[in-house]
N, C-alpha and C positions, 0 to 999 in steps of 0.2 A: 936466686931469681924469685921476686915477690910472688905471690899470687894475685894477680886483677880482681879484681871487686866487683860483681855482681853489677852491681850498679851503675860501675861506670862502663862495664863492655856493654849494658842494653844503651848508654847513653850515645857511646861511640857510634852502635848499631842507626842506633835512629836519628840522632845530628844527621850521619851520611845518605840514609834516604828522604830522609826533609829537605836536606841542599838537593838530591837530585832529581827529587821531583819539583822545588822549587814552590811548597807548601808552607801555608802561615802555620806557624810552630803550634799555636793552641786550639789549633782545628785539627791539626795532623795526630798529638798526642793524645788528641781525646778520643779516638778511636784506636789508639797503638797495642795491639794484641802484646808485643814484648811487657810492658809495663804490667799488662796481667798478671805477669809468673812471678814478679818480684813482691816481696814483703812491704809493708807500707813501709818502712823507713827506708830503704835501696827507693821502691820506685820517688817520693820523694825528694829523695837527692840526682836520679836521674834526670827527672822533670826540670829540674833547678838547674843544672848542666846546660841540657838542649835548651832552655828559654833563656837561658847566661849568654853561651857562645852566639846564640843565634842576635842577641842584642848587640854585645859586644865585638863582633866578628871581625870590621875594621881595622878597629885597637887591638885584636889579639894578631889578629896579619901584620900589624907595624910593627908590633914587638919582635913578632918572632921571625920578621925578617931583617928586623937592625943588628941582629947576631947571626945570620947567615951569610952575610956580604962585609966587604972589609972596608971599615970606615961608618960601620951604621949607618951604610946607603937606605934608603925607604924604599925604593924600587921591588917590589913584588916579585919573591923568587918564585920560580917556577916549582911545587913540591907533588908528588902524587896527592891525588884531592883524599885519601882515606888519613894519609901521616897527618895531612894539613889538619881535617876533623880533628885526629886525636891530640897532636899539640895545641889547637886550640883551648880544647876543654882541662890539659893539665895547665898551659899558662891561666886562663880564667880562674880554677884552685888558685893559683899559686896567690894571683896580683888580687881578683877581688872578692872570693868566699874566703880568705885569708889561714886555709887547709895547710897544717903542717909541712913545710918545705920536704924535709926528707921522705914524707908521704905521698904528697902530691909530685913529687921527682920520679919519686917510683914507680909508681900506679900511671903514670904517663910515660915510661918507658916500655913498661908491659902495654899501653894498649898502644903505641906506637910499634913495638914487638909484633901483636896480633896479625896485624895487615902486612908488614914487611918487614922481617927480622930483621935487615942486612940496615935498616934507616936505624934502629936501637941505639946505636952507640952515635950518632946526629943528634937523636931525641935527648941525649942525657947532657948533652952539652949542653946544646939551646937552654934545654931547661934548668940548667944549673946556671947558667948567662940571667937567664931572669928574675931567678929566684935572687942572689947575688944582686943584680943592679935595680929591675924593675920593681920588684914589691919595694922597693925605698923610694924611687921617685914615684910612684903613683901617693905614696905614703904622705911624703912632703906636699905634693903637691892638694890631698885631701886639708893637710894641717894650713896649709894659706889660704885655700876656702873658710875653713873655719874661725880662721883669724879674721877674717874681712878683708885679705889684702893680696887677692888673685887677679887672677886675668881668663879668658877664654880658654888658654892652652891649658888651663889647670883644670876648667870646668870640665874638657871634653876627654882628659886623661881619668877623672874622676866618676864620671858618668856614663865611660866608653861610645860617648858619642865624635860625629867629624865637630872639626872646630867649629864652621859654618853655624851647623843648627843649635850648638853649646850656647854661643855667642846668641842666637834667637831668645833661647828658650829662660836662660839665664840660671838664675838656682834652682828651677825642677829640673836641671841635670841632675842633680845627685838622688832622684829618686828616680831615674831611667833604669836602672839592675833592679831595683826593689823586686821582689816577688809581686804579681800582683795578688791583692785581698780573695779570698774566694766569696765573692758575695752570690747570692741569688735574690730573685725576687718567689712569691708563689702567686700559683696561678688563682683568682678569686671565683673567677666563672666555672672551677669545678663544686663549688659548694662542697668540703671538706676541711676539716681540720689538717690543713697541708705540714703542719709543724710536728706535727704528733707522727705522720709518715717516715719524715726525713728523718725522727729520732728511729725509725722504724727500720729505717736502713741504715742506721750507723753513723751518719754524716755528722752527729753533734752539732744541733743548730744551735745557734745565738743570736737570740732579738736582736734586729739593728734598730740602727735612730729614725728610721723609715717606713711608714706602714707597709707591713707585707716582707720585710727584707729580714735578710738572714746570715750571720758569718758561718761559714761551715768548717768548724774543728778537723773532718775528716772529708774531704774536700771528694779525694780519688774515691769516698765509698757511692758518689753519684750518679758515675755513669753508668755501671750493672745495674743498679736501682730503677732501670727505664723511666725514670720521672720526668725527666728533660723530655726524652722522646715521647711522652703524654703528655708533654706541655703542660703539665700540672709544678713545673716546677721552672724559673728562665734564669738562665745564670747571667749578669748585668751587673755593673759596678752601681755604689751607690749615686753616683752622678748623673748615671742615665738615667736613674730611676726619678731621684730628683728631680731632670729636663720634665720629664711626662707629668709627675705630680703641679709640676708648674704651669703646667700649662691648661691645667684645670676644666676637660672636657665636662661637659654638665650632661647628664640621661636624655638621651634622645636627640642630642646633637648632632648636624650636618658638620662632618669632619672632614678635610682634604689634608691627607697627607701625600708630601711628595720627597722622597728617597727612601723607601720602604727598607729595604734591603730586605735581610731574612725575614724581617716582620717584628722583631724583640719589641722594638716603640711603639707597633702597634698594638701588640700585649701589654702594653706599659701605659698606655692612652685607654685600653678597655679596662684597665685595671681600676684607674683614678676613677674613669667614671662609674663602673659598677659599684666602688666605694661610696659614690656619692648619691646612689638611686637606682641603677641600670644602667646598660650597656650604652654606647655611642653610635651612629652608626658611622663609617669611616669608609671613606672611597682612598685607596693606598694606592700609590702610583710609584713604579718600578722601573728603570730604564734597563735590565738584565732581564731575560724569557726566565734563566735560570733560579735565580731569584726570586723572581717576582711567582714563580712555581712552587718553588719551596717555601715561600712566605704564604702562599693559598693552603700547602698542604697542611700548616703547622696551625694553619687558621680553624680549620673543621677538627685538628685532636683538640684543638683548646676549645670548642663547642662556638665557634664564637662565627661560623661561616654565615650565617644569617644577618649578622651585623656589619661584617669587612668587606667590600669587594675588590678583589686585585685587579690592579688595572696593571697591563705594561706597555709604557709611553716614553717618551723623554720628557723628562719637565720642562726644556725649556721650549716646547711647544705642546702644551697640554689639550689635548681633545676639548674644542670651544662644548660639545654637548654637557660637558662636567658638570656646565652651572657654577652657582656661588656658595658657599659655604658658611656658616657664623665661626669656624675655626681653620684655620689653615695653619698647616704646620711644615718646616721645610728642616729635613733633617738632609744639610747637605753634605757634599762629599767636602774634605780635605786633608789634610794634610796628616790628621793622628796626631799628634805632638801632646796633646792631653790624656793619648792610652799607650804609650812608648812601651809601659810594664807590662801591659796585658797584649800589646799586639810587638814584639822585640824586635821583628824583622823592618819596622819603617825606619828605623835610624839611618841603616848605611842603606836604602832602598830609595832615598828620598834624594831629589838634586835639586839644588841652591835657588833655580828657577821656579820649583812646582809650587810654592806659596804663592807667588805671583799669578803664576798659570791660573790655579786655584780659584783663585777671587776675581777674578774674569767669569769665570763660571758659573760661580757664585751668587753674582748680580744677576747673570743672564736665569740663574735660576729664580732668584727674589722676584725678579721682577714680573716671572711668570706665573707666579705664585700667587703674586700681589692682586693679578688680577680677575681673581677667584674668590676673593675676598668677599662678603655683602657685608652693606652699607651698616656701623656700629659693629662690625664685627672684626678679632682678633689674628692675629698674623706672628705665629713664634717663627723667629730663625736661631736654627743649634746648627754649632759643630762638634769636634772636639779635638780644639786645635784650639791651642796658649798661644796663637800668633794675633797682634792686631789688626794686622791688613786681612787676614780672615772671618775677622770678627767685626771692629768698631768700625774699622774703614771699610769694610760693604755694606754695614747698616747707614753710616752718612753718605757715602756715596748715593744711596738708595733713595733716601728723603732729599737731597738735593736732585734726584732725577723727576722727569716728569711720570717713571711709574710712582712714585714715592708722594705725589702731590693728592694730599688729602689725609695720609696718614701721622702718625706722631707716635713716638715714641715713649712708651709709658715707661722700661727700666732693661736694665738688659749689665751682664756681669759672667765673670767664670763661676760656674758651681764648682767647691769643693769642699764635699762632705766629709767630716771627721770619719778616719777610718777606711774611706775608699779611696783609692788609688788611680782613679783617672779624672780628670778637670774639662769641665762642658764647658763652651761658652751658650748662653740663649741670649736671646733680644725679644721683647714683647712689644707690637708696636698695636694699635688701634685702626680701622678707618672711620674716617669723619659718619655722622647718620647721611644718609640723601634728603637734601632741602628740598 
């Protein structure tokens, strides 16, 4: 009988309580007391596990029900949910960290053992079923992507996404598993050499191509470091940081921003501008109490509560008191499809419809946005979603409406910066001066 690995029982451990609270993976593990006890190489590879299976979940459920049923029915067997966690993450070893078969055979019978001895000798079939069939068709099916000569069904076996969104997304399927980058931005308004700190805590920083950005060598030495939680340090892919740099707030600007969320872009818009002279000031509008709470509170560690005020509204009827803005910025809701590696759980969370849905919303949000705008003044729309009907088709929809009349569009494309790992779309459009 092997001995289980460290690594993979905290993984088993915490997969199981992130399904059962039904918590986004990189929010859940970044507070996971388990991961503490383990040495950076275990926790590592645990993190890599739970943000695997949780991507891949779908695809590991078809597999490893095509060997439970006779005829490689697809029909979803019924398994206690702790075996299912642990087959999961030996099939994910097997098909896409590409882990020694006779190892990852093992080490996935022991943690299938853990929770129910009497399923063990289940577990070693299955997984000797996949190892045997599945790591060759996933294999093959990788090599006709690379040929140029696939189909959807290859992209979605390749990238563990449903065919549906494979088919969408097109070739950023295969960077859907990636890990995503560990970037951060620092925070500017605490006046500190922020680089010198985070070598201070271990994290091994490395200059990115982006003012203020950072690749972090030693990513897990972050969270004890309380830097995040002083907002002297925002963890952000380089894309988003991108969005905010682009959008080029000037010192002492009237800003509306409308889908605040936790508040990161509003850190990322004080950023640009205190780079360029002083702070912005920024009216941030939240349709979540929750939110919009926790985005006020992260506003006063980063010093910057004198410049933001939270507001919590819906955007798509915005408080007429608001007034006009020379910047409006609408960071809206959709789909994810540009942060699949950083956020795992939208793949198989997402239904064939919500794009659609989406961009309904969308507009009803632009348009509300639009009319906030003062005369010569700027209007960014970001998502971050690689869809067009999210992106190009609500910016023309928008300029063929009559909210859109007066406006024009100065340039608008997906950001993706060398090195990071998720893809913005922005739109930058203008309004006309008043005659």
């Amino acid at each position: 009988m092997a001995r289980l690995s460290a690594a993979r029982r905290a993984a088993l451990a915490l997969a199981g309580e992130r399904r059962r609270r039904g918590a986004r993976a990189r929010d859940f593990l970044r507070g996971a007391d388990a991961l503490s006890e383990l040495d950076e190489r275990d926790r590592g590879l645990a993190v890599r596990l739970v943000m695997g299976v949780t991507a891949a979940e779908g695809t590991l459920d078809a597999l490893i029900d095509s060997h439970l049923q006779k005829g490689g029915a697809s029909k979803k067997t019924r398994l206690e949910p702790r075996v299912r966690d642990a087959l999961r993450i030996a099939v994910f070893e097997l098909v896409y960290l590409g882990t020694r078969p006779d190892v990852a055979v093992s080490q996935g019978v022991e943690l299938v053992r853990s929770v129910a001895p009497r399923a063990a000798g289940l577990a070693n079939a299955v997984l000797r079923r996949v190892a045997e069939k599945d790591v060759a068709l996933v294999a093959d099916a990788l090599a006709r992507v690379e040929a140029g000569a696939f189909d959807a069904h290859d992209l979605a076996l390749v990238g563990a996404l449903p065919e549906w969104l494979a088919e969408r997304v097109g070739i950023r399927a295969l960077t859907a598993l990636a890990p995503a980058a560990p970037w951060v931005a620092t925070n500017d308004t605490k006046g500190q050499s922020l680089r010198i700190i985070l070598e201070e805590a271990g994290c091994e920083p490395e200059a990115g191509p982006l003012p203020r950005s950072y690749l972090l060598g030693a990513p897990s030495r972050l969270a004890p470091s309380g830097l995040v939680e002083r907002v002297e340090v925002i963890p952000c892919d380089l894309a988003a940081q991108e969005v905010a740099l682009a959008c080029a707030p000037a010192p002492g600007e009237r800003v509306l921003e409308v889908g605040q969320g936790r508040g990161t872009k509003t850190l990322l818009l004080q950023n640009a501008a205190i780079a360029a002279g002083g702070p912005c000031e920024i009216t941030a509008v939240e349709v979540s109490p929750r939110k919009s709470k926790l985005a006020s509170r992260r506003m006063e560690a980063a010093g910057l509560a004198e410049h933001v005020r939270c507001v919590c509204a819906d955007g798509r009827a915005l408080p007429d008191d608001l007034g006009t803005f020379e910047l409006v910025f609408l960071d809206a809701p959709c789909t994810g499809t540009g942060t699949l590696s950083r956020h795992p759980e939208i793949a198989w969370s997402l239904e064939p419809s919500a794009p659609a849905e989406l961009s309904a919303l969308q507009g009803e949000l632009l348009a509300s946005a639009a009319a906030h705008v003062a005369p010569g003044g700027r209007l960014v729309y970001a998502t971050c979603s690689v869809l067009a009907e999210e992106n190009d088709a609500v910016i023309a929809a928008f300029l063929a409406s009559p909210s859109g009349a007066g406006f024009e569009l100065v340039r608008s494309g997906l950001t993706e910066v060398p090195g990071g790992s998720d893809t913005h779309f922005h739109a930058h459009l203008r309004r006309a001066q008043a005659t």
